[in-house]
C-alpha positions, -999 to 999 in steps of 0.1 A, spaced: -132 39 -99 -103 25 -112 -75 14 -97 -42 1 -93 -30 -30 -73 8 -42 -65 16 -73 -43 -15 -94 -50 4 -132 -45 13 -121 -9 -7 -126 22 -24 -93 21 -21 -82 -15 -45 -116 -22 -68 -105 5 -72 -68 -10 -75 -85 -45 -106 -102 -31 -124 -75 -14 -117 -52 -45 -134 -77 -70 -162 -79 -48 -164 -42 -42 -191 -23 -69 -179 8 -65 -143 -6 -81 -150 -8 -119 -112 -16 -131 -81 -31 -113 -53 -29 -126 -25 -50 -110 12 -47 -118 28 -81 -113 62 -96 -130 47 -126 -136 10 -132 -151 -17 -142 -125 -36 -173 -140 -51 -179 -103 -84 -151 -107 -100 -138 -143 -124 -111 -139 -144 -86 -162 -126 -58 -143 -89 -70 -141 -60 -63 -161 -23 -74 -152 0 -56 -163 37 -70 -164 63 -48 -151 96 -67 -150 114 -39 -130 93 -19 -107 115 14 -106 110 15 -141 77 27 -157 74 30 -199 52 46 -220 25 16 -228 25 12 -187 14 44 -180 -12 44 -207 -28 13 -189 -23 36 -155 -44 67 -169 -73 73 -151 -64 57 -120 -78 72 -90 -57 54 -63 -30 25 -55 -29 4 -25 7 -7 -27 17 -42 -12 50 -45 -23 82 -48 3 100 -69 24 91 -81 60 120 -83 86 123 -122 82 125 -121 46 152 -94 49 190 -107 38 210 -83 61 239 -90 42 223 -73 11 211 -40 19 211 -25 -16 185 -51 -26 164 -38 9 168 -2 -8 158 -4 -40 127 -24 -32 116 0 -2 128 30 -13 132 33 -49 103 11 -60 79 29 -37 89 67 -48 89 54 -87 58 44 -82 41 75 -65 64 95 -97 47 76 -121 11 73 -113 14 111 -99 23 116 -136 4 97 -158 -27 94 -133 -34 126 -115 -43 147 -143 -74 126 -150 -86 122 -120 -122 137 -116 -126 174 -100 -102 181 -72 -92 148 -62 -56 140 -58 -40 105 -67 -47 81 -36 -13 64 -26 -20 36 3 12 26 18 16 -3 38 41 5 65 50 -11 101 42 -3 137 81 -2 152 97 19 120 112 46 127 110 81 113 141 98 126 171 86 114 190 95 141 177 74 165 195 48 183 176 13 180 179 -15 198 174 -45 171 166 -42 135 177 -9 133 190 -6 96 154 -22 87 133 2 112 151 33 102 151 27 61 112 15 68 108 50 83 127 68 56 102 61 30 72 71 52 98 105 51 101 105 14 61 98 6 51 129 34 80 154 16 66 139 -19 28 150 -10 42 185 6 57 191 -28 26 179 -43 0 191 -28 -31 192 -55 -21 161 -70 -8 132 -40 -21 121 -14 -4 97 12 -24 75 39 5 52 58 -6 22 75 13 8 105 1 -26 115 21 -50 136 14 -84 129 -10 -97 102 -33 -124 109 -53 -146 93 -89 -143 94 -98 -172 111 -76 -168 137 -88 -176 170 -73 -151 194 -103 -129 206 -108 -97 190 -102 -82 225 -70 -89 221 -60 -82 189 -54 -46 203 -30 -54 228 -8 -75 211 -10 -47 177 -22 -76 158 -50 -72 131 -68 -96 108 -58 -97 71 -91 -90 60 -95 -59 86 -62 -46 68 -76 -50 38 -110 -36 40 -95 -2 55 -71 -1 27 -95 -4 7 -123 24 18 -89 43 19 -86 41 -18 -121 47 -24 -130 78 0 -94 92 13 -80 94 46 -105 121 58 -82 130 91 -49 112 99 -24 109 71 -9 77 90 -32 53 108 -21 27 135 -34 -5 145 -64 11 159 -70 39 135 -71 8 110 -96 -9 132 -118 17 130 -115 25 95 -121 -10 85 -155 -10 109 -166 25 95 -166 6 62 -187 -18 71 -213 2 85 
């Protein structure tokens, strides 16, 4: 399988790196980055420099062809986010995000083997919010713009249905590996390990989302221990 990575210097985009070197049945990554990544060379990695991700030329998408999937990594978490420049939140949400499923829908789809659609794995949040008529108590703006794109990436698969395929992941906070709060607990508190994230994103890629087209913090548990089985 080939495969395309974004977001691979952040917490959870290095973590998915890892586990998709190690992973056999992944024979080429190929991670778009604006910057080169000196930090891991492998056999089966190419970066690919994109200097604006809403834009995608024509030597890009010949290094996209034959992807099967894309776990995408790239956004911005609420304490990151500059309130006072909600264009900046927009284009990196919104218009990155549905450039990207454009793109690879485009120049990736149509070589995909037998009736498979393009895998797009979305990393989302568990408090956005779909209707954007909803009156929020904090972080509204963010919630609500969070939840538009999960909007745009459904409509985008209904309006491409033998090509896209959508799986949105909502975890709530992302945790190290080590972390020592018991497992029990993880569930009540809608907290995962990075490397539980990862590993479900990953099988995502590989085998679809066989069921639910958006998984919460306990679909994600259960994908990521399916895996490992």
């Amino acid at each position: 399988m080939k495969i395309i990575l974004t977001g691979t210097t952040g917490f959870v985009g290095t973590e998915v790196l890892t586990q998709c070197l190690s992973q056999p049945a992944i024979k080429s990554i190929v991670v778009l980055s604006r910057r080169p990544i000196d930090s891991v060379i492998h056999s089966k990695l190419k970066v690919v420099i994109l200097e604006d991700f809403a834009v995608y030329g024509e030597e890009v998408l010949k290094d996209l062809e034959g992807a099967e999937a894309c776990i995408w990594n790239i956004g911005i978490t609420p304490r990151k986010n500059d309130p006072s420049n909600p264009e900046h939140l927009r284009r990196v949400s919104v218009d990155y995000t549905l450039a990207a499923a454009r793109a690879f829908t485009s120049s990736s789809a149509p070589s995909v083997p037998g009736n498979q659609k393009f895998r797009f794995i979305y990393t989302s949040g568990y408090l956005t919010e779909r209707n954007q008529d909803q009156s929020l108590w904090f972080a509204g703006d963010f919630r609500k713009l969070r939840g538009d794109v999960e909007n745009k990436l459904i409509d985008f698969e209904e309006k491409h249905p033998d090509a896209f395929e959508a799986v949105i992941l909502k975890p709530g906070r992302v945790l190290g590996k080590n972390n020592l709060i018991p497992q029990a607990l993880l569930g009540f508190t809608k907290s995962l390990r990075v490397n539980t994230l990862a590993a479900a994103m990953v099988d995502l890629a590989l085998n679809g989302r066989r069921g639910k087209q958006t998984l919460e913090v306990a679909d994600i548990e259960e994908r990521s221990r399916a895996a490992r089985e």
